[in-house]
C-alpha positions as CSV (number, residue, x, y, z in Angstrom):
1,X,150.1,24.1,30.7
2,X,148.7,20.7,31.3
3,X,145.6,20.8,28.7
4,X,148.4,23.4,26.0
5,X,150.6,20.1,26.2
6,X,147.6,17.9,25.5
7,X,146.4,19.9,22.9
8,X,149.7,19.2,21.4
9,X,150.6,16.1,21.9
10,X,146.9,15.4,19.7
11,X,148.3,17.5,17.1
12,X,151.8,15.5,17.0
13,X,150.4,12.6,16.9
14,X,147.9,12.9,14.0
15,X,151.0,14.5,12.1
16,X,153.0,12.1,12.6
17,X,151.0,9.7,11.6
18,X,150.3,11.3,8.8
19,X,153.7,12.1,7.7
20,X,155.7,9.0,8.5
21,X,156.2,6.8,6.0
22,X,155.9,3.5,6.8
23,X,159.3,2.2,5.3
24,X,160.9,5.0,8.4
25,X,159.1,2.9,11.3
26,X,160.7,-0.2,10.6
27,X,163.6,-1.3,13.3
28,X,167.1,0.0,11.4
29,X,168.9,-2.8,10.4
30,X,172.3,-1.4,9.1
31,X,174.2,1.7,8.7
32,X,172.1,2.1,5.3
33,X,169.3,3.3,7.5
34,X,170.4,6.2,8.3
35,X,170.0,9.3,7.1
36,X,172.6,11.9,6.4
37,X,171.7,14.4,3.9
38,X,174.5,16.7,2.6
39,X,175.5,18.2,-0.7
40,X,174.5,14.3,-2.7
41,X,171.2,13.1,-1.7
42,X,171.2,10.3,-4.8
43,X,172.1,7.3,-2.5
44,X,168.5,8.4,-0.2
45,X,165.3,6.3,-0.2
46,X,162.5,7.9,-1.7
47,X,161.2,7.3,2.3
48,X,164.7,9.3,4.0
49,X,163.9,12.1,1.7
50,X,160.3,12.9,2.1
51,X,160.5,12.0,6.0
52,X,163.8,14.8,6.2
53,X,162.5,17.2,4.0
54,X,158.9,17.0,6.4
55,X,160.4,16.9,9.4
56,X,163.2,19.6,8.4
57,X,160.4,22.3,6.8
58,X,158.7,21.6,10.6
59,X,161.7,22.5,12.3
60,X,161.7,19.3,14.0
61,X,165.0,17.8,13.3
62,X,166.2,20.1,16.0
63,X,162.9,21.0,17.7
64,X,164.4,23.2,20.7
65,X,166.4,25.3,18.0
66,X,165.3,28.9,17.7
67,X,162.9,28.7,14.7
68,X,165.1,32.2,12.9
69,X,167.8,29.4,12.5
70,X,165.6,26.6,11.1
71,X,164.4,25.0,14.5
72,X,161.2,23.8,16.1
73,X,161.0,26.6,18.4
74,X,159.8,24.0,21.2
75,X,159.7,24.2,24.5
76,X,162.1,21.2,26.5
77,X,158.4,19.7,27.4
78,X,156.9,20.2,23.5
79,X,160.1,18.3,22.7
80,X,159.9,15.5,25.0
81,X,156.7,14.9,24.0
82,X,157.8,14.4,20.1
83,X,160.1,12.6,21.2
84,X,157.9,10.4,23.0
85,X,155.1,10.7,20.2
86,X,157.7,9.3,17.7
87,X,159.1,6.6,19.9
88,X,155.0,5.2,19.8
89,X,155.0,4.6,16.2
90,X,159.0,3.7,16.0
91,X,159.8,6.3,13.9
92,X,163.4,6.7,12.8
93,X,165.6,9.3,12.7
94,X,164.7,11.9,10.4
95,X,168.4,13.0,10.1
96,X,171.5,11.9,11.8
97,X,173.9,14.8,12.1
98,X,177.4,15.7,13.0
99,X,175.9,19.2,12.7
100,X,173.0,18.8,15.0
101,X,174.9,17.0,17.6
102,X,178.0,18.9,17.9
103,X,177.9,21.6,15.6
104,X,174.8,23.3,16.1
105,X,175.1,23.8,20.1
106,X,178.5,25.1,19.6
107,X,177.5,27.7,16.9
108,X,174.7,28.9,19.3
109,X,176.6,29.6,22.0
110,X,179.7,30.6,20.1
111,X,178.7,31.4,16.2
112,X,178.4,35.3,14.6
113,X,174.7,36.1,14.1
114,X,176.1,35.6,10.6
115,X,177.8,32.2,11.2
116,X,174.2,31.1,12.9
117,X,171.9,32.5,10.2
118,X,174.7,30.9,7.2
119,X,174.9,27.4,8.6
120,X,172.5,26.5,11.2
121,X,169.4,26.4,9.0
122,X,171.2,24.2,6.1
123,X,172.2,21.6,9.4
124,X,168.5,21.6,10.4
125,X,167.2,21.0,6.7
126,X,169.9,18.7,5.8
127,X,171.2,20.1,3.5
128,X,174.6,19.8,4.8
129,X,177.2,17.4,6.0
130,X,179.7,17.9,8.3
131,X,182.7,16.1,9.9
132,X,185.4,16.7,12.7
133,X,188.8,17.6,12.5
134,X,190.4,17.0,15.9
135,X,192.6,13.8,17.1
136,X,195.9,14.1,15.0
137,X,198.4,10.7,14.6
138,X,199.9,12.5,17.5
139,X,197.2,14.5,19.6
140,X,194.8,12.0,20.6
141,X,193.9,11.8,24.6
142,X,196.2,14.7,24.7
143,X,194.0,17.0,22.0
144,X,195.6,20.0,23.0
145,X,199.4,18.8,21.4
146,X,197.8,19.0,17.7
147,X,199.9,20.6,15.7
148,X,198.0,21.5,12.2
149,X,198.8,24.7,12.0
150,X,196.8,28.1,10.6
151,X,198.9,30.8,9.5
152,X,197.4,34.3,9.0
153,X,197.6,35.6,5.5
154,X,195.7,39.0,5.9
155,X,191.9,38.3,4.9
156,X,192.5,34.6,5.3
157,X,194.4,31.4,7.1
158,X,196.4,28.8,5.5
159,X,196.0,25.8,6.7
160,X,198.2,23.1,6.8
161,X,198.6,19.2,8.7
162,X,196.8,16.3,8.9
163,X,193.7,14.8,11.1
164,X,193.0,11.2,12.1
165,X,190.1,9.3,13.1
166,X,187.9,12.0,10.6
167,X,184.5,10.1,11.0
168,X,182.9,10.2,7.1
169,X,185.6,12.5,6.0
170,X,185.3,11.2,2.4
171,X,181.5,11.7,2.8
172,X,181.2,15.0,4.5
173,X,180.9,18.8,2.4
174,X,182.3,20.8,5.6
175,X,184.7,20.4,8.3
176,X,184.9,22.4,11.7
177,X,188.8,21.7,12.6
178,X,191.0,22.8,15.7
179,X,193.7,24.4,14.3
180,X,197.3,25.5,16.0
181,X,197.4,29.6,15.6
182,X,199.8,30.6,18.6
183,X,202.6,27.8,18.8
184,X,204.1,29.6,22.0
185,X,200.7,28.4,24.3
186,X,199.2,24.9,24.6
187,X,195.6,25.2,25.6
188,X,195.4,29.3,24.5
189,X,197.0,28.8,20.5
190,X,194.0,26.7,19.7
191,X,191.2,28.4,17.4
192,X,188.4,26.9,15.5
193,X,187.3,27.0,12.2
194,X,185.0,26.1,9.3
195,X,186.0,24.9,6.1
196,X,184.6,23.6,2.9
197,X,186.0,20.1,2.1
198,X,185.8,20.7,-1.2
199,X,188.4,23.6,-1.0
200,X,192.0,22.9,-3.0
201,X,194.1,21.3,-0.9
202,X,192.3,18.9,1.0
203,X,192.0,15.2,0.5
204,X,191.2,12.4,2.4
205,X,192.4,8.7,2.6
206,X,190.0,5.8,4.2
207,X,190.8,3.4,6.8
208,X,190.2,0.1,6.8
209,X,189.2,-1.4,10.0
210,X,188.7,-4.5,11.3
211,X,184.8,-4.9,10.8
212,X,185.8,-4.8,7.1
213,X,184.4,-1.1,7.2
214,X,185.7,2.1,6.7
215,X,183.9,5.1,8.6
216,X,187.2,6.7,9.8
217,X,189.6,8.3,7.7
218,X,193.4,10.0,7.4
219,X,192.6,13.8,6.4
220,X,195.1,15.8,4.7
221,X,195.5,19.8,4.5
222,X,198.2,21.3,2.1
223,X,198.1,24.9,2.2
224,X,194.0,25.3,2.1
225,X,192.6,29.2,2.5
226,X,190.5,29.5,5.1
227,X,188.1,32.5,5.0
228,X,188.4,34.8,8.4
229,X,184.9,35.2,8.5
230,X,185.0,31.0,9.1
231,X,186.6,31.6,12.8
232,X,184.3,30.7,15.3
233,X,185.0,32.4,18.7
234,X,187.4,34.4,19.4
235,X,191.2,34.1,17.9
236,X,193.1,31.8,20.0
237,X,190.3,30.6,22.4
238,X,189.3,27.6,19.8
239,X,189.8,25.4,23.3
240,X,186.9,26.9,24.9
241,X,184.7,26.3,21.9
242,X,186.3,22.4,22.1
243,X,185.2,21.3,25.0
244,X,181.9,22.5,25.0
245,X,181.7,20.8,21.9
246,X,183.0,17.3,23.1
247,X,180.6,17.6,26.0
248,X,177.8,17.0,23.0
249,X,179.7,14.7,21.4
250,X,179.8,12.7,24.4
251,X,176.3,13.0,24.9
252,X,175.7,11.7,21.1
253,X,177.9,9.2,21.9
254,X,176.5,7.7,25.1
255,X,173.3,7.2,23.1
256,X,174.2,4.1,21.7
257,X,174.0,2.9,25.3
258,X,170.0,3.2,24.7
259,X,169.5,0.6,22.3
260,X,167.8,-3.3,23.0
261,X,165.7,-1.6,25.6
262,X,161.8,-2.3,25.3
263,X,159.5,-5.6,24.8
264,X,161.1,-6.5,21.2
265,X,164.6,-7.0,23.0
266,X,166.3,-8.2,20.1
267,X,169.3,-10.2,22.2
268,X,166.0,-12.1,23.8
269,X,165.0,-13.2,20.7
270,X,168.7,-14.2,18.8
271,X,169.2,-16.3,22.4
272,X,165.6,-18.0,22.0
273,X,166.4,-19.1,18.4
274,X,169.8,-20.4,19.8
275,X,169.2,-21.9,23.0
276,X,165.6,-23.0,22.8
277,X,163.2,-23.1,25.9
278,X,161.6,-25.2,28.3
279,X,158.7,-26.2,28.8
280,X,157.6,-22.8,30.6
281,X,158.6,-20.9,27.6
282,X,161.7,-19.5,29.6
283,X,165.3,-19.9,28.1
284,X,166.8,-22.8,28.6
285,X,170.1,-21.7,29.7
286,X,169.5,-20.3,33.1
287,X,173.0,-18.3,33.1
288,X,172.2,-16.4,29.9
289,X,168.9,-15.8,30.9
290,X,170.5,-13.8,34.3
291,X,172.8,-11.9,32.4
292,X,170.2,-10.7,29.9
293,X,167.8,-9.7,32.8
294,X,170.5,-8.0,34.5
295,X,171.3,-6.4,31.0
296,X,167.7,-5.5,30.3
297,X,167.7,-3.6,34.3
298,X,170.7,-1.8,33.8
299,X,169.6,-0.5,29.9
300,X,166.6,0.6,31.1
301,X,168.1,2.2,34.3
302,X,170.6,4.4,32.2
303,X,167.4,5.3,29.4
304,X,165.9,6.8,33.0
305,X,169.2,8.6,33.9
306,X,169.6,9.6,30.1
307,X,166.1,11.2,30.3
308,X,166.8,13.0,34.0
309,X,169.7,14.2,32.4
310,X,168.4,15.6,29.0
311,X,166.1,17.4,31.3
312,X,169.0,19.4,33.4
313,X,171.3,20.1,30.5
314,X,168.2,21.6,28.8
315,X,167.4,23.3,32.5
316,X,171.2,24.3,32.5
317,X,171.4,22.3,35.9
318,X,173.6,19.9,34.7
319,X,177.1,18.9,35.9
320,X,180.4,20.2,33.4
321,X,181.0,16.7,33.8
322,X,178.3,14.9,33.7
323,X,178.6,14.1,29.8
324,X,182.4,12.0,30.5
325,X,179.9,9.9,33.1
326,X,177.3,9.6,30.3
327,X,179.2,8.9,27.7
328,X,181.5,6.0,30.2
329,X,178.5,4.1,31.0
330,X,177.0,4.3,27.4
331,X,179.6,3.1,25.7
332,X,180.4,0.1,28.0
333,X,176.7,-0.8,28.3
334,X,177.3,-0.9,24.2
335,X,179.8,-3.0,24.5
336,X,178.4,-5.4,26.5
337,X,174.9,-5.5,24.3
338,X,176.4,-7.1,21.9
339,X,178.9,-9.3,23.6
340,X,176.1,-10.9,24.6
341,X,174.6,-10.9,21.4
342,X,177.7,-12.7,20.0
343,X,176.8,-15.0,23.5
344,X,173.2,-15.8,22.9
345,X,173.9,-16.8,19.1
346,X,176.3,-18.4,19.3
347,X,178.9,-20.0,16.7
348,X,176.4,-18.6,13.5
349,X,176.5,-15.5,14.8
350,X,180.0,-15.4,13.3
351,X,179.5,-16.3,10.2
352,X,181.1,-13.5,8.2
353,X,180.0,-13.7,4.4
354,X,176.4,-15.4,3.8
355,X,173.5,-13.8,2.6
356,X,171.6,-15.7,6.1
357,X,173.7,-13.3,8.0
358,X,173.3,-10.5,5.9
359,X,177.4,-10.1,5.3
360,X,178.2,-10.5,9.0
361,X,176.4,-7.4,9.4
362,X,175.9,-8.3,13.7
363,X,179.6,-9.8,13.9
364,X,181.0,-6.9,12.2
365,X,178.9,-4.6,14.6
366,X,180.4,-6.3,17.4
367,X,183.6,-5.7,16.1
368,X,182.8,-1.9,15.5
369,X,182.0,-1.9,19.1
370,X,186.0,-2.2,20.6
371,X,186.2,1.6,19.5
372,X,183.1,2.8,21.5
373,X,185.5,2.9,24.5
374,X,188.7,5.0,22.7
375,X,186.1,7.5,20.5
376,X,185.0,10.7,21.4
377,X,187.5,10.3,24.7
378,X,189.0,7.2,26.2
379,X,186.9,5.4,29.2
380,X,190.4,5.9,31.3
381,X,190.1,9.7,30.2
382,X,186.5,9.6,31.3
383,X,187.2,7.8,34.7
384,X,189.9,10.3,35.4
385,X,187.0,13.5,34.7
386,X,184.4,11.6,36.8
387,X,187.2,11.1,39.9
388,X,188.3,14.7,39.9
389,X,185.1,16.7,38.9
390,X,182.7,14.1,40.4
391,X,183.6,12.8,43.2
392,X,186.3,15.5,44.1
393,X,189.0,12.8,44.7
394,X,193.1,13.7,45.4
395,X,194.9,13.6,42.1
């Protein structure tokens, strides 16, 4: 096993190497640098495109998907060694994707043969985009309230209501939506289905936030025809298919808890062009200098426990839970990156406008960072999973 891992880790790297494109090994900068695919590829580099399209024809934007539905085929140890192997030249993303990260799992464990073989290889080739359709203006923490309703029509639902919070809805070609199809059970009138957002009757409205972006949008259904054949699971048990979902989600989400780890820790660098340094080429504020330390130690203490834990969800070892503890402690460790980023620069790091600060783009971030803690499942939601399924306290 040893020498067959070798053996490929050689052959990774000289691919990579070879197939990389410079401009996708540079640090990302904004939300520009990623890459979404979908239906519209104008707004791609000439870079995002040929890095997808290699990396998709490999399999490798999912590389422990079942190659019949447009995955690697790899082995949890082949994939941690690409993933390792693309970490040593920086590589980006090939393809960031609600469909890979909550999707996809979700179809494979719940998806028709036909559902698989119909979407799951356009998600690994990028070829489409998708978005979610669960927190409604009234069914947020309490997801299982929503209220958009399906109504069977024979060979097809009709869908009507309204979602919230719709990351990218004006962006995205499908949606996979909760919808309400028994009104007389909470949990067990829930079903899920796929729609196409260009289907009559569905529009969307952005929301302006705070950061002066909008990512999150109001999403509208008037009377939209849902195919049958789009019902994933069974009829009524959408709720199972929801949470297993979320539990990726929160596993995307914690992610962003991985950043600023490594020698080119960019808050060391903003706080040396702030502060200064002494003489020993240390920071000169002694305070800042222990809280990025102790930042630096805890970042690269969850990267281990986000690694251990890859490892037994792929083993199928891992806790239910485990994710709402994942995605807690990514999210705050987030948060805090770049409150000390606003920290170690200081009053310029607030400029808002200038072309030196690249339109506010790290103040803005910061901003963006006060949802980390409500999306994908409120911390106090998380803390209450983690006390009862966790640590088995009273309720």
């Amino acid at each position: 096993m040893t020498t067959d891992l070798d053996t490929f880790r050689a052959d990774t790297r000289a691919w990579l190497d070879a197939n990389c494109p410079p401009e996708m090994r540079e640090p990302v900068r904004s939300e520009k640098d990623a890459v979404w695919g979908g239906r519209d590829q104008s707004a791609l580099t000439p870079a995002q495109k040929q890095w997808m399209d290699a990396m998709g024809q490999r399999g490798w934007t999912v590389p422990d998907w079942p190659t019949e539905y447009g995955g690697g085929g790899l082995s949890a140890a082949e994939t941690k060694v690409l993933r390792e192997e693309m970490a040593r030249i920086r590589a980006r993303n090939p393809l960031n994707s609600f469909g890979i990260s909550m999707l996809g799992p979700a179809l494979l464990k719940y998806g028709t043969e036909e559902q698989k073989k119909r979407f799951l290889p356009e998600i690994a080739r990028g070829e489409i985009r998708w978005c979610q359709g669960y927190s409604e203006p009234n069914a947020g923490s309490d997801l299982a309230s929503l209220a958009t309703s399906a109504e069977d029509k024979g060979d097809h639902f009709l869908v009507n209501g309204q979602k919230v919070w719709t990351s990218y809805a004006d962006k995205a070609d499908w949606i996979f939506c909760l919808v309400r199809t028994d009104r007389t059970n909470k949990h067990n009138g829930i079903s899920f289905v796929l729609f196409d957002m260009a289907s009559e009757g569905v529009s969307t409205k952005p929301i302006l936030l705070i950061s002066g972006y909008s990512p999150f949008c109001e999403t509208f259904f008037d009377n939209v025809k849902v195919p049958k054949e789009n019902l994933v699971g069974e009829l009524n048990k959408g709720w199972d298919v929801a949470k297993y979902l979320l539990g990726h989600e929160r596993e995307m989400i914690s992610g962003m808890g991985l950043g600023g780890t490594g020698a080119k820790n960019p808050l060391v660098e903003v706080a040396k062009r702030s502060v200064g340094t002494g003489d020993d080429g240390q920071l000169a504020d002694p305070l800042l200098r222990a809280q990025l330390a102790l930042f630096d130690v805890r970042a690269k203490a969850f990267a281990a426990q986000s690694e251990r834990f890859i490892d037994e969800l792929k083993a199928g070892r891992a806790h239910p839970a485990q994710p709402s503890m994942m995605k807690y402690y990514g999210t705050e460790l987030n948060k805090t990156r770049y409150e000390l980023l606003m920290s170690a620069g200081g009053s310029d790091e607030l400029e808002w406008e200038s072309e030196a600060s690249d339109g506010g783009r790290e103040a803005r971030a910061w901003l963006r960072t006060k949802a980390n803690s409500i999306e994908g499942g409120t911390s106090e939601v998380q803390l209450n999973i983690i006390a009862k399924r966790i640590l088995e306290l009273p309720s």
